[in-house]
VOGU-421117 format. One record per residue (C-alpha): residue in three letters; x negated, y, z negated. Coordinates in steps of 0.02 Angstrom, whole numbers, plus 50000, padded with zeros to 5 digits. Layout:
BEGIN
<rec "ala",<X,Y,Z>>,
...
//
This chain:
BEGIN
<rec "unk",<46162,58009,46117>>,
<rec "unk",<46273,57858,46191>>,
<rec "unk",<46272,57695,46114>>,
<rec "unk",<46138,57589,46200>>,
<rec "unk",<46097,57422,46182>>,
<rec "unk",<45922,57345,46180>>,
<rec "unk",<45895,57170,46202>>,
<rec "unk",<45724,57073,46244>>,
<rec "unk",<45725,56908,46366>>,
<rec "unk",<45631,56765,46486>>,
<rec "unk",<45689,56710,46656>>,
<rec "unk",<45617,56590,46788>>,
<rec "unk",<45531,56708,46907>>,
<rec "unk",<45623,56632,47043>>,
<rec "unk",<45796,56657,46960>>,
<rec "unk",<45729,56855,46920>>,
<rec "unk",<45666,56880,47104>>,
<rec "unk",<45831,56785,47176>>,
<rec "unk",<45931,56917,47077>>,
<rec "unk",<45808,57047,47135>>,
<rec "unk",<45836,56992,47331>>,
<rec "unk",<46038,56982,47303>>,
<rec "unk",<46059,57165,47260>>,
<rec "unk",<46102,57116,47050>>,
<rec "unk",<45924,57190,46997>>,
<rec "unk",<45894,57344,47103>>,
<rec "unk",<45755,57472,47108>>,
<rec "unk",<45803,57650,47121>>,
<rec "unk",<45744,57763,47262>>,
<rec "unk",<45663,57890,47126>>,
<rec "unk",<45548,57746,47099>>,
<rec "unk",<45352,57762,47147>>,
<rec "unk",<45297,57709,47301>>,
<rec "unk",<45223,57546,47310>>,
<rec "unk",<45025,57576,47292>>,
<rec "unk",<44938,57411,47254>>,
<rec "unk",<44791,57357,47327>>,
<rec "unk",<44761,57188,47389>>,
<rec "unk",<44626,57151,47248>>,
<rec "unk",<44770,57185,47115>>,
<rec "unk",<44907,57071,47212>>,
<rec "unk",<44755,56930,47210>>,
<rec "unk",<44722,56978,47011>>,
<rec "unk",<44913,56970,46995>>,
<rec "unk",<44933,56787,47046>>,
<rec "unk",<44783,56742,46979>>,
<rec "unk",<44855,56786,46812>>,
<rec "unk",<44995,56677,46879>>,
<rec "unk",<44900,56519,46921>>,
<rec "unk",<44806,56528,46736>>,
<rec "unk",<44984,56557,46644>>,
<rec "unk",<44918,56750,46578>>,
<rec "unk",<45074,56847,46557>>,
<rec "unk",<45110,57005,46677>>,
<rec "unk",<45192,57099,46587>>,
<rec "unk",<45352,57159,46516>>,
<rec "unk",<45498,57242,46670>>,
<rec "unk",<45626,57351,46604>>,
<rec "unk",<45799,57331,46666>>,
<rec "unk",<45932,57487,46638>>,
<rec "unk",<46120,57441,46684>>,
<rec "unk",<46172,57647,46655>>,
<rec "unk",<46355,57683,46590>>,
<rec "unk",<46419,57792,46730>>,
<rec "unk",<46288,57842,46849>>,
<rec "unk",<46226,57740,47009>>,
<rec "unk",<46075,57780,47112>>,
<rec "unk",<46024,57739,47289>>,
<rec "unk",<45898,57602,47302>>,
<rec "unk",<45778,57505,47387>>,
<rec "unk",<45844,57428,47551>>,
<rec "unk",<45680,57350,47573>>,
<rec "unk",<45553,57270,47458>>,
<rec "unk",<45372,57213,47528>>,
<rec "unk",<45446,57176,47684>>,
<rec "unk",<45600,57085,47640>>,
<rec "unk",<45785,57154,47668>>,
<rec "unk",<45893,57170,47499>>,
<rec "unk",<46080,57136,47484>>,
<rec "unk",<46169,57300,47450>>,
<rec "unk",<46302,57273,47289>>,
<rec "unk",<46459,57375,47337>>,
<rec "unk",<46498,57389,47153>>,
<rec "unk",<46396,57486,47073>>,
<rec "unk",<46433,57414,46897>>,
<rec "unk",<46371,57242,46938>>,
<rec "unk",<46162,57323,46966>>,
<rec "unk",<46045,57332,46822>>,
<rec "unk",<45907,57459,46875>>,
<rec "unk",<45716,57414,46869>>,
<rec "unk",<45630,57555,46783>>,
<rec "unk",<45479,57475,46746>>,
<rec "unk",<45402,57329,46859>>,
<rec "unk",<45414,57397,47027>>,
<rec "unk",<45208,57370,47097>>,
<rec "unk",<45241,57178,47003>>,
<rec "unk",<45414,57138,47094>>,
<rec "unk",<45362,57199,47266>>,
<rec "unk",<45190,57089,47257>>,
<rec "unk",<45287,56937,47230>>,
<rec "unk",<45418,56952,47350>>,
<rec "unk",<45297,57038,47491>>,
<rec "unk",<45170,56857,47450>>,
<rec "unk",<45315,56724,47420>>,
<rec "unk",<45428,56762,47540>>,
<rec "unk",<45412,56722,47733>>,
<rec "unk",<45430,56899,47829>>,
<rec "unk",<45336,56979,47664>>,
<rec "unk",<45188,57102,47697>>,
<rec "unk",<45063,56988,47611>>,
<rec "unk",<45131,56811,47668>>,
<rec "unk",<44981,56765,47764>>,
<rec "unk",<44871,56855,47699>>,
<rec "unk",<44864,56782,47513>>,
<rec "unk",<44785,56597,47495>>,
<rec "unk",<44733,56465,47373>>,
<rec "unk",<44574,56379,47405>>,
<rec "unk",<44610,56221,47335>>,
<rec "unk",<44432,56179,47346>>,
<rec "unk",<44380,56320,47231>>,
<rec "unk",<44574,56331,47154>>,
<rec "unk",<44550,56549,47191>>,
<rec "unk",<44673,56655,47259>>,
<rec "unk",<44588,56742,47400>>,
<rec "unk",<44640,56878,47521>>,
<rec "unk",<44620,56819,47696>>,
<rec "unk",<44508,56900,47790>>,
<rec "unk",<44570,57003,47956>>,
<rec "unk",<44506,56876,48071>>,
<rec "unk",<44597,56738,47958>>,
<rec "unk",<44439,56630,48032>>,
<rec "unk",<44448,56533,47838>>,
<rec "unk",<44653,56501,47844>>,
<rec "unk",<44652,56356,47965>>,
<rec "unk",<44543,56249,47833>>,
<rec "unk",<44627,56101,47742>>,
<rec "unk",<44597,56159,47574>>,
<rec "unk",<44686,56339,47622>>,
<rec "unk",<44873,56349,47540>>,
<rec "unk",<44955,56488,47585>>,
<rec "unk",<45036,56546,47424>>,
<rec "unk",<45206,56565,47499>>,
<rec "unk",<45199,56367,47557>>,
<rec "unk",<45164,56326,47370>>,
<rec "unk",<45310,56423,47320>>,
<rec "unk",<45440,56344,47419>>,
<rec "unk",<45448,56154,47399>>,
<rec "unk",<45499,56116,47591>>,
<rec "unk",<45372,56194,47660>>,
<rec "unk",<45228,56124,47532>>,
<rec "unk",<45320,55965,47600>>,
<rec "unk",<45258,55996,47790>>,
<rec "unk",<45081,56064,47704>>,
<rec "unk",<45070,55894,47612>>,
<rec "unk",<45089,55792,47781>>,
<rec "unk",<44977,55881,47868>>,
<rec "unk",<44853,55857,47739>>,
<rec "unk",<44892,55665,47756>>,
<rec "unk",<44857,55671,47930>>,
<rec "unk",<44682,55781,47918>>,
<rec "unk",<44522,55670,47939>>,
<rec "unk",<44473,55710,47751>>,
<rec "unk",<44442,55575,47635>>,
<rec "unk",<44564,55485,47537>>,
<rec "unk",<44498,55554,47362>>,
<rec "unk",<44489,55732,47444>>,
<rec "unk",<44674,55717,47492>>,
<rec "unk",<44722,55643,47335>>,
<rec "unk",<44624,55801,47248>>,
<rec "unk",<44696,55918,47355>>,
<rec "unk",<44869,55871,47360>>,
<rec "unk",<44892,55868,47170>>,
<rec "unk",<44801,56028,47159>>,
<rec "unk",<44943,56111,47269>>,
<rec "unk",<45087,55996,47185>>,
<rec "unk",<45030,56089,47009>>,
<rec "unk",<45042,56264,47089>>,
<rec "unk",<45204,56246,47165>>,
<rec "unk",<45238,56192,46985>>,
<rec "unk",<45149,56339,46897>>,
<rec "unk",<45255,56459,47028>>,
<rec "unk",<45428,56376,46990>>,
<rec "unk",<45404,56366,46797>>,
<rec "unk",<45318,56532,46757>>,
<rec "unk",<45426,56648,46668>>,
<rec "unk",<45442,56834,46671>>,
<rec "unk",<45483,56923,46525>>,
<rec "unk",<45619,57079,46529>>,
<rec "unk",<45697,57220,46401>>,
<rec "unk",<45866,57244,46477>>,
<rec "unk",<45934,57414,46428>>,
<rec "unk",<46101,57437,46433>>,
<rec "unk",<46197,57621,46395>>,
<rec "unk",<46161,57793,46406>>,
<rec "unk",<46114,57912,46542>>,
<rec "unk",<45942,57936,46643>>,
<rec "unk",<45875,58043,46516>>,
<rec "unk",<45915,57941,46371>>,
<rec "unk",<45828,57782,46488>>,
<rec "unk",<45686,57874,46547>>,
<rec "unk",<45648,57900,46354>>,
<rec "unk",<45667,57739,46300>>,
<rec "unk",<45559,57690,46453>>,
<rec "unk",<45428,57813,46377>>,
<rec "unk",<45434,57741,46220>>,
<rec "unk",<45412,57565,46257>>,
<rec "unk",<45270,57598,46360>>,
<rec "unk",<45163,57715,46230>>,
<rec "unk",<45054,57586,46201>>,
<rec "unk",<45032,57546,46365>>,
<rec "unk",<45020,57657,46532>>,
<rec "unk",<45127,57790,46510>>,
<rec "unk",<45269,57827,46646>>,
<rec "unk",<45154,57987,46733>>,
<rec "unk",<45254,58148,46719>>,
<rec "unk",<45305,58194,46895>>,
<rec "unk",<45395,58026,46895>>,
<rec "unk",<45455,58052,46738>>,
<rec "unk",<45558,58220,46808>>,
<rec "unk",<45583,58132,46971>>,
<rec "unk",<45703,58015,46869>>,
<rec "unk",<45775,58139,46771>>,
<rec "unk",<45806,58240,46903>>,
<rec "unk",<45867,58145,47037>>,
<rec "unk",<46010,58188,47153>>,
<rec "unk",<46086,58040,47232>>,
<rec "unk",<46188,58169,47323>>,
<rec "unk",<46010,58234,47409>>,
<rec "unk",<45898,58100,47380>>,
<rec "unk",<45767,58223,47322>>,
<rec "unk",<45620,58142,47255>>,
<rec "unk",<45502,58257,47175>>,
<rec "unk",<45361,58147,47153>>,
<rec "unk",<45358,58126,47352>>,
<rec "unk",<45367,58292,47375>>,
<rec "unk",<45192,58300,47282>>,
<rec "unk",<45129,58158,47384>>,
<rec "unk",<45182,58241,47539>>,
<rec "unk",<45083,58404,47486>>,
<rec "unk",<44936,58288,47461>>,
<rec "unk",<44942,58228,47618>>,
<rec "unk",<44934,58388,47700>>,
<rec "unk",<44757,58455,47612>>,
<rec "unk",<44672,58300,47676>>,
<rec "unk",<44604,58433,47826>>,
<rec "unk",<44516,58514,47662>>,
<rec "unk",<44471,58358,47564>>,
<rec "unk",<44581,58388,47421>>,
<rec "unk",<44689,58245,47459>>,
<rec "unk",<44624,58149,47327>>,
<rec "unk",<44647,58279,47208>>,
<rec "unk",<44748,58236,47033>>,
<rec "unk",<44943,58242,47058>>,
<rec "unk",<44971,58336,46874>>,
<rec "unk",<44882,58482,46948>>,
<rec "unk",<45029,58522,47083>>,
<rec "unk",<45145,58497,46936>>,
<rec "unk",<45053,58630,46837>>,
<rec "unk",<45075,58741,46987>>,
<rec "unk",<45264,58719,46982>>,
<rec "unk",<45278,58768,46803>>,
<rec "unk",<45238,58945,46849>>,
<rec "unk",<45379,58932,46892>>,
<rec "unk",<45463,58889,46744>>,
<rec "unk",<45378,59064,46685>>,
<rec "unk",<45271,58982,46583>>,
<rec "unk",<45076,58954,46552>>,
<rec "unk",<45056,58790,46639>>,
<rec "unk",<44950,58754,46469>>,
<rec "unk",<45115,58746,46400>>,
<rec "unk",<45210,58646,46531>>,
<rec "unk",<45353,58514,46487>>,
<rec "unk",<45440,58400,46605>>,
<rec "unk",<45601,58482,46510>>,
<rec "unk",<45541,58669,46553>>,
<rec "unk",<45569,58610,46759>>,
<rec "unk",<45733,58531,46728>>,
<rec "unk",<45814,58678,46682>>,
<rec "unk",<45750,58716,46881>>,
<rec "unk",<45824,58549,46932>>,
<rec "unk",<45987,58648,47038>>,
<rec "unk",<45840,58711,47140>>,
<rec "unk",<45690,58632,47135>>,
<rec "unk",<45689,58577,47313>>,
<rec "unk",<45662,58773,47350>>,
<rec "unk",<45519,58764,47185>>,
<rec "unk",<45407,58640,47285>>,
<rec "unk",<45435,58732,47439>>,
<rec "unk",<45350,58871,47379>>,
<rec "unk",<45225,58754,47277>>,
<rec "unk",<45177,58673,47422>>,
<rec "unk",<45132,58865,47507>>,
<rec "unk",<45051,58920,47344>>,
<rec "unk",<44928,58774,47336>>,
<rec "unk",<44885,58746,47524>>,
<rec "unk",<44840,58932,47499>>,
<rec "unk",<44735,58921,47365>>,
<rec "unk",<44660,58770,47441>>,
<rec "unk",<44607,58861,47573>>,
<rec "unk",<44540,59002,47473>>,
<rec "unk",<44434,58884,47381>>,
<rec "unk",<44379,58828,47547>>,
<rec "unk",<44323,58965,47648>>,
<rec "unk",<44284,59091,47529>>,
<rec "unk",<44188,58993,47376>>,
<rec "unk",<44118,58835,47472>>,
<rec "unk",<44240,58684,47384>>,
<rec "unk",<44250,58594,47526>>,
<rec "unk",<44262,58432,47429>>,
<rec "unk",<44384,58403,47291>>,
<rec "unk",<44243,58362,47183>>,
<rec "unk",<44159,58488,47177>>,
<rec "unk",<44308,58594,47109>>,
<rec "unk",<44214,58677,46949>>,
<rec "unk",<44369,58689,46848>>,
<rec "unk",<44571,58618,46893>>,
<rec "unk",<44610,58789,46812>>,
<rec "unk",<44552,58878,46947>>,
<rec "unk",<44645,58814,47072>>,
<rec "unk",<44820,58813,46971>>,
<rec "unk",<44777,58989,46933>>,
<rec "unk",<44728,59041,47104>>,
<rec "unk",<44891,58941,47160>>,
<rec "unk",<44996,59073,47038>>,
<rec "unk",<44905,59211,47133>>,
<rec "unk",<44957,59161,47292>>,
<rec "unk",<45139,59146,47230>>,
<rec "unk",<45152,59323,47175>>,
<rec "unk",<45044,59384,47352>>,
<rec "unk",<45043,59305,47485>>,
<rec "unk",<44928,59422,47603>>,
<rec "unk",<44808,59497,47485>>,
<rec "unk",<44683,59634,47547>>,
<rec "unk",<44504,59609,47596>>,
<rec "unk",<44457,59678,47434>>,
<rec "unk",<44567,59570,47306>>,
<rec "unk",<44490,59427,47419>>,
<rec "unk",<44311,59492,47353>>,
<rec "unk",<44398,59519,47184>>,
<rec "unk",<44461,59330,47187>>,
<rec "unk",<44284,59259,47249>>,
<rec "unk",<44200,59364,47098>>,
<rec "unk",<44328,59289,46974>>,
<rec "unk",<44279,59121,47035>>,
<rec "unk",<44096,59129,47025>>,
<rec "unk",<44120,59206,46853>>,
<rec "unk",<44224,59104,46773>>,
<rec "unk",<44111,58954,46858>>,
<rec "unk",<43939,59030,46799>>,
<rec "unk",<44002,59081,46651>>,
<rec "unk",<44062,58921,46603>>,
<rec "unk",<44226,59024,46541>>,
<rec "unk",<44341,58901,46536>>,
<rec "unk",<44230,58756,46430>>,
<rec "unk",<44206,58904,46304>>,
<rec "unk",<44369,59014,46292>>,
<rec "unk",<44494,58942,46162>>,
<rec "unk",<44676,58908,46223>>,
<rec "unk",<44745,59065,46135>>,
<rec "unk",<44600,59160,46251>>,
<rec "unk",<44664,59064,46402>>,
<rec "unk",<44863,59104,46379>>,
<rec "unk",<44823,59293,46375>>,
<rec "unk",<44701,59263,46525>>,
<rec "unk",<44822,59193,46616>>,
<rec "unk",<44941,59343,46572>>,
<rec "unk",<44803,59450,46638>>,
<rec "unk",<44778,59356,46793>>,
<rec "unk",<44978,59366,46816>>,
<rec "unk",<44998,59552,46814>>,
<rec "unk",<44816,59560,46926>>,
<rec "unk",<44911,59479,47074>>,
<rec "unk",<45068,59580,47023>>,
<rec "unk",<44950,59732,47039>>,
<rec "unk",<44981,59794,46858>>,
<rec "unk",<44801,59736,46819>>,
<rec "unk",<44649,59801,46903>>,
<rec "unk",<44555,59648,46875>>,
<rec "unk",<44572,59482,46850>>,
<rec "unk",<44463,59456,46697>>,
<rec "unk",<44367,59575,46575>>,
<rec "unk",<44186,59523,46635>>,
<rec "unk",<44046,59495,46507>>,
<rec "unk",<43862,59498,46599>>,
<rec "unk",<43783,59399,46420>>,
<rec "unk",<43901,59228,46484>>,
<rec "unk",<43796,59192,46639>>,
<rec "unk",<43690,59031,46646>>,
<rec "unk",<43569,59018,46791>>,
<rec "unk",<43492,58839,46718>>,
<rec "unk",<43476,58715,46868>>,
<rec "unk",<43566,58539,46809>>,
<rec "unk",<43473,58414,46774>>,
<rec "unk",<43568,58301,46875>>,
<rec "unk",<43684,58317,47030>>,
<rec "unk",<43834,58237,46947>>,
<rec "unk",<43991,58298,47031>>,
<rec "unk",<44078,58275,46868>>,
<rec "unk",<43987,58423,46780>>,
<rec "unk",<44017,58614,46794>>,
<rec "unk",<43850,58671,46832>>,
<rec "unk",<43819,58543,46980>>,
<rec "unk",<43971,58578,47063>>,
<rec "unk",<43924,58781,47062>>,
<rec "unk",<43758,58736,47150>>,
<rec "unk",<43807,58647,47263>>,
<rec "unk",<43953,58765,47330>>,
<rec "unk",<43834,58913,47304>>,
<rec "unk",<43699,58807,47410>>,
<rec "unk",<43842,58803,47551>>,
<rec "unk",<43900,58972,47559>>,
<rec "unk",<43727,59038,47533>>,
<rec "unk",<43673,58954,47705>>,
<rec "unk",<43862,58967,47775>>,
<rec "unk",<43881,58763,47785>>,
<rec "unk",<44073,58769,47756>>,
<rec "unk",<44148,58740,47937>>,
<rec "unk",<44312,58680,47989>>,
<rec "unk",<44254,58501,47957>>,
<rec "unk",<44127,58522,47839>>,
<rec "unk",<44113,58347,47729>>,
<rec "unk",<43994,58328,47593>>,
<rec "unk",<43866,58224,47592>>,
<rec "unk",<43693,58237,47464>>,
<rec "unk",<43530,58148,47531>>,
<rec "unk",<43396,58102,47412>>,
<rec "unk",<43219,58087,47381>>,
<rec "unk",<43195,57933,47300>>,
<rec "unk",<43131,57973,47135>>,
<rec "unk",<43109,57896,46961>>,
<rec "unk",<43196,58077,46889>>,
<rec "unk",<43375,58025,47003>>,
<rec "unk",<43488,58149,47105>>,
<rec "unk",<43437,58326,47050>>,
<rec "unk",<43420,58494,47143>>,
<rec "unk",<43239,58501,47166>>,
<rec "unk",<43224,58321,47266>>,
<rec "unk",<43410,58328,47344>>,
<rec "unk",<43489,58419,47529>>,
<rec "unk",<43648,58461,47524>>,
<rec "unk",<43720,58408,47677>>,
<rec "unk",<43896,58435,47745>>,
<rec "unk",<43875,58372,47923>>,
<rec "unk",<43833,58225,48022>>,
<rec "unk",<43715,58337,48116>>,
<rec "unk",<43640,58410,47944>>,
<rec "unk",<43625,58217,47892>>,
<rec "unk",<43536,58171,48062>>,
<rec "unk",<43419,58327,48052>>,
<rec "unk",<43363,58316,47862>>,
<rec "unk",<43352,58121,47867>>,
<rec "unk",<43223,58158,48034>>,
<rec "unk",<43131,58267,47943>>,
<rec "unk",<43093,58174,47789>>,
<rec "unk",<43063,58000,47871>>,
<rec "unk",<42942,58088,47994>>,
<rec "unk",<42885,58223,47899>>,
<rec "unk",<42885,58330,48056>>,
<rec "unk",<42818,58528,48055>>,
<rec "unk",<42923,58667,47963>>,
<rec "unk",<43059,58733,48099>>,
<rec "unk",<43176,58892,48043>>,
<rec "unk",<43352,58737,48045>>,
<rec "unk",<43279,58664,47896>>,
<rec "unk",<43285,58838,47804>>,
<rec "unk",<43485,58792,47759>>,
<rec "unk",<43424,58623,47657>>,
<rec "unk",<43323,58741,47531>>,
<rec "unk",<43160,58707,47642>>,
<rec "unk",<43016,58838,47685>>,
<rec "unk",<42866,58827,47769>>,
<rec "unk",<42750,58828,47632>>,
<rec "unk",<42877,58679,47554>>,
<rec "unk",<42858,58594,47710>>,
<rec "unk",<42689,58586,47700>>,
<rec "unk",<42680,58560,47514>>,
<rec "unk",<42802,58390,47558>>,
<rec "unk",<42660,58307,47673>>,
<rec "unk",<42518,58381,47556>>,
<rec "unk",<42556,58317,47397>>,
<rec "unk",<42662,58219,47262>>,
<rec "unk",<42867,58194,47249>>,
<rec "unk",<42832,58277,47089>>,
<rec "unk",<42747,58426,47135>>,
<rec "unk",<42846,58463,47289>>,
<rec "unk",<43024,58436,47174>>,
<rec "unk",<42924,58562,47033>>,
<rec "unk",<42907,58685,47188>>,
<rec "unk",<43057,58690,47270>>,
<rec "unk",<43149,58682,47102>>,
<rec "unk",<43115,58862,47070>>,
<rec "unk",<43132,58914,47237>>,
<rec "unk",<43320,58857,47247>>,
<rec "unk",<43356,58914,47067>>,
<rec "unk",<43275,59078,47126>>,
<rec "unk",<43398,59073,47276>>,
<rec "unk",<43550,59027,47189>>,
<rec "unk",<43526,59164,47052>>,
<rec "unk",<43481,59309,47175>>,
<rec "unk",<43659,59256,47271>>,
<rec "unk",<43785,59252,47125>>,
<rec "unk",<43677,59400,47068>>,
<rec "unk",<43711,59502,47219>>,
<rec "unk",<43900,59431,47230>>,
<rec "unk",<43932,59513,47057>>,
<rec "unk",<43839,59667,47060>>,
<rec "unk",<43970,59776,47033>>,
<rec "unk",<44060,59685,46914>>,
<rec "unk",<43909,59648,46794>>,
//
């Protein structure tokens, strides 16, 4: 390991955002995206305005290697530094530093849209009719921060028809934030030495008691090619973005990067960032394919097993290992598509992968390997003593059990169109959202028709059949309790749901 240097330090913030805006301190391109939310900027300053500290940026000046960098931060252009040697790289800091600049600085993103009420003394968004701006006590943070224009704020507060003791109030009240602003310090590690790997891990290491550097960035650093510009953590993002048509959008970024250690041929149980490095010549082509296997699989999950929500995903196993499938074959046969949907259902029912150790797992995965290689017959040596038909008790996405009725409800009754989105209404109840007093719903029309229906109470009609409805519940809904119709229809859905996974894996059970 090179000799590295670590050394810990304050600055003004507007000496460390000067620096920033004159190219010294630069942020690298393999650097995530900035994904605040307006709340956090207004927490940010808030912490500001009180004197809370911010945290801690890490600054990297590397021995040999340069990177491209941000041309651009919240808004603001950036001096480019033609030598290289002169930058210090933020590593850590990057959401902070583009808050400040895109509120402080005139041209920023959030310039007029982040105020002081100087009657209240909160830092408020402002709204996106700005109706509350125009108001005396309104100081637009970026006024406070620069001491000419709080100059032309302070006149126009002398001229306003407010009080004398108001504008007195008022006009120290925005003296002492300019104040706050010019004074507060930020606090930096400056890390000087070494190469991006020996950074990233000292990066890691300072931050284990805090949040952790996530681990597609953490290979988008070490692998970055400032010859390419390849960023592997946008290439995630990017597949992201294109599953929003199945609602899987949302979905948890490490999953994608368990699909790409497959191929790293190894069990993504046993995936390191340092097992897709030794990819890093070609891992451009990796998430190429990663991006087919998983829109694949996605889709799979989606018209064949009724997960047309993200949520209701039973296990993130699944997918990675239906992903690995797809990798190995990309056009499989009407049957292995049966075969596929019957692994599913089992593994879901079954609760398989709650119970199975990860020594049980690894060879499972092995198996499922050499099924979509054809060497194996079947994906999984099936066991009809694993099953559990119990309805949950409640319809939290978050377990196993409600996520399997739910997609069973929609296949059952063929609710998983093109645009399908989920939606549950309830019967309001002192028990809370379970099967027997909940309609699964996955269209504005199935919202408009069940919603009807209960608030009316109109006669049975062969439409409602699809919400878990039949006459005889129907009738038992205007005839009697919430409690006795839930009791009822209770065991006719759980009759339902058992009689279609029962049928689904009759010749596997």
């Amino acid at each position: 390991m090179a000799k590295m240097t670590i050394k810990a330090n304050r600055d003004y913030i507007t000496i460390m955002l000067d620096k920033i805006l004159s190219g010294e301190y630069a942020i690298p391109e393999f650097q995530r995206d900035f994904v605040w939310s307006s709340k956090q900027i207004v927490e940010l300053f808030d912490s500001i305005i009180k004197g809370y500290p911010i945290g801690t940026l890490i600054l990297w000046k590397p021995e040999s290697e340069s990177f491209r960098t941000l041309h651009e931060i919240g808004g603001i252009s950036v001096t480019q530094k033609q030598q290289e040697y002169e930058k210090m790289y933020i590593l850590d800091g990057r959401q902070r530093i583009t808050a400040l600049i895109s509120v402080l600085y005139p041209g920023g993103e959030y310039y007029n849209k982040i105020y002081i009420d100087l009657e209240e003394m909160q830092i408020i968004q402002a709204p996106a009719n700005n109706r509350h701006t125009g108001k005396v006590n309104m100081l637009k943070l970026g006024m406070a921060y620069d001491t000419y224009e709080l100059v032309d704020f302070l006149e126009k507060l002398k001229a306003s028809p407010l009080n004398d003791t108001q504008k007195k109030i008022y006009a120290e009240r925005a003296k002492k934030i300019n104040k706050t602003l010019l004074s507060y310090e930020l606090g930096y590690i400056s890390v000087t030495g070494g190469n991006i790997n020996e950074a990233v891990e000292v990066f890691s290491r300072l931050n284990s008691k805090s949040t952790p550097i996530s681990a597609d960035y953490m290979l988008q650093a070490l692998a970055y090619d400032p010859n390419t510009g390849f960023l592997f953590a946008n290439e995630i993002s990017t597949i992201l973005q294109n599953l929003w048509k199945y609602n899987f959008n949302k979905m948890k970024r490490e999953l994608i990067l368990n699909c790409a250690y497959t191929y790293a041929e190894i069990p993504f149980i046993d995936g390191k960032v340092e097992d897709l490095l030794k990819k890093k010549n070609n891992l451009k082509d990796v998430m190429e394919n990663v991006a087919k296997d998983v829109s694949q699989a996605v889709e799979f999950l989606y018209k064949e097993c009724g997960v047309i929500d993200y949520r209701l995903l039973p296990y993130s196993y699944q997918l990675i290992m239906l992903a690995s499938f797809f990798r190995w074959n990309r056009q499989p046969n009407p049957q292995q598509i049966k075969e596929l949907k019957q692994w599913f259902f089992y593994t879901t029912y079954s609760a398989y992968f709650t119970n199975s150790s990860l020594s049980v797992i690894r060879e499972d995965i092995k198996r499922f390997t050499n099924y979509a290689k054809t060497i194996e017959k079947t994906p999984i040596a099936y066991n009809r003593d694993n099953m559990d038909f119990k309805l949950p008790d409640s319809l939290n996405l978050g377990g196993v059990r409600a996520c399997a009725f739910v997609i069973t409800t929609i296949l059952q009754h063929n609710m998983h169109k093109s645009d399908a989105a989920l939606e549950i209404i309830t019967i309001p109840h002192s028990g809370g959202k379970c099967p027997g007093n909940s309609f699964i719903c996955t269209s504005k029309k199935d919202i408009a028709e069940i919603s009807n229906w209960l608030n009316k109470r109109h006669e049975w009609s062969d439409k409602l059949a699809k919400f878990g409805l039949t006459a005889s519940l129907a009738h038992c809904f205007k005839q009697n309790t919430a409690e006795t119709f839930i009791k009822e229809r209770s065991q006719y859905i759980l009759q339902q749901e058992k009689t279609f996974i029962k049928d689904m894996l009759s010749d596997v059970l």
